[in-house]
N, C-alpha and C positions, 0 to 999 in steps of 0.2 A: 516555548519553542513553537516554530508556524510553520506549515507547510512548505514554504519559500526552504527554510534550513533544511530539508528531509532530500529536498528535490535538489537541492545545490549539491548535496554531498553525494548521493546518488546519481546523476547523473541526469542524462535526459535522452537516452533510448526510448523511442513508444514504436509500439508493435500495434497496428490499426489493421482492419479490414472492412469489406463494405459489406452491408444486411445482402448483397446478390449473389455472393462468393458463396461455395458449398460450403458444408458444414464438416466435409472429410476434408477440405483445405487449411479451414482454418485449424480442424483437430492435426494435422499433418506440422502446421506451421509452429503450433505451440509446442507441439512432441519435440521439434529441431531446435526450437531457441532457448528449452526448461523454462517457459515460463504459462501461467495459471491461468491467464486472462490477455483477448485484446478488446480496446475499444473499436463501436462499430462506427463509424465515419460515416457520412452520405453528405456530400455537397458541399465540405470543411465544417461540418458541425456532426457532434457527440448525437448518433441516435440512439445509441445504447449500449448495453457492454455483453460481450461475452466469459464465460467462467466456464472453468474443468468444471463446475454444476452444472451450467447449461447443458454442456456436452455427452456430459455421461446421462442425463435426462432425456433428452432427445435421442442417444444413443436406445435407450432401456424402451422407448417408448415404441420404436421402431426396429422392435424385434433384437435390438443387439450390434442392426448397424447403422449407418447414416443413409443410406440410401440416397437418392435427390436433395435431403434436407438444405436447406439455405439456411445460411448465418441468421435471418430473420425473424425464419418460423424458431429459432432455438434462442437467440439473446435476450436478454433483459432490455425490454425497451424504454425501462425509468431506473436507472440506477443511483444510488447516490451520487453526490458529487459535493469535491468544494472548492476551494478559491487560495489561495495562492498567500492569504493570511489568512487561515483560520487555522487557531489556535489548533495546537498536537492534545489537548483533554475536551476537546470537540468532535474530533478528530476521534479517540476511542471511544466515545459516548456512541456516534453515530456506529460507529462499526459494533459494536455492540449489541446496539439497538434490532439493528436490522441484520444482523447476521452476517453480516457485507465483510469480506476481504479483500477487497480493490474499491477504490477510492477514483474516478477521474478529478482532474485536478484544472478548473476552467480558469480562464484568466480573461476578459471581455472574448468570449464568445467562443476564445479558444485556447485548442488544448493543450496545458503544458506538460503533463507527467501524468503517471498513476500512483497512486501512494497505497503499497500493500499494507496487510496486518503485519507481516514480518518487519518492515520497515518502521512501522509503528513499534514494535515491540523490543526491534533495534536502538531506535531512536530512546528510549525512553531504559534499555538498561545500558548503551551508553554515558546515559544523562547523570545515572544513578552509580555509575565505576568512576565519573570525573569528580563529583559531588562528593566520593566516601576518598579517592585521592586528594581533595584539596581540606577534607575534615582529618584525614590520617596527617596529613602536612603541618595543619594547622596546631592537630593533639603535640605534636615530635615537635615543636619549637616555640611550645608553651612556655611564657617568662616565668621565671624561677619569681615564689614569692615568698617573703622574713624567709630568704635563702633554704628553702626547699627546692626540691627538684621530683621529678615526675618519678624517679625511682622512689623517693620517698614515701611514698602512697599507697597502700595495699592494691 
């Protein structure tokens, strides 16, 4: 499975903002939409990402609130990223690796999607309900052999 599958079936909503926007905005924006993360845009290119970690870090560091904070001084300005086929156990290696729960998703230079751990996680027990359906399938219509049948068999 490739990143391409994950982004089809989900959708292509992105939630972006730029490094110059506050940091109470974009915490405001993600509190309205339930979602974890936006990528930071500047000029149509990924400069970095923002996460409920960033936020509540910058939040802690600054007494509790955001004060003037910019999206900037608070995002990740190298986040992971990846491409649009690479593979879904590349995909968990990396997120793994680095602790990462959001994924930008580049396609030549631009962005197509975020690919969370949830969706990774979806994706892959998904993979694993269709897989034990077509082995349950496959047990239930097992050819009878020298005329036995599956009841036959402890």
């Amino acid at each position: 499975m490739k990143v391409s599958d994950i982004l089809r079936l989900k959708g292509n909503v992105l939630y972006t903002i730029t490094p110059e926007d506050s940091l109470a905005d974009a915490a405001q924006l993600m509190a309205e939409r339930d979602i974890g993360s936006l990528v930071v845009m500047s000029h149509g290119r990924v400069v970095g990402i923002l996460t409920f970690r960033e936020v509540i870090q910058a939040a802690v560091k600054n007494g509790g609130s955001f004060g003037s904070t910019t999206v900037y001084r608070a995002m990740d300005p190298g986040p992971l990223i990846c491409t649009m086929e690479t593979d879904m156990d590349e995909v968990r290696r990396m997120m793994l690796d680095r602790h990462a729960r959001y994924l930008p998703v580049i396609d030549n230079r631009q962005l197509m999607g975020v690919i969370s751990f949830y969706d990774v996680a979806k994706a892959v027990v998904d993979s694993q309900n269709f897989e034990n359906r077509m082995l349950k399938a496959y047990i239930r219509d097992w050819p009878e052999e020298n005329g036995k049948t599956d009841t036959d068999f402890p």
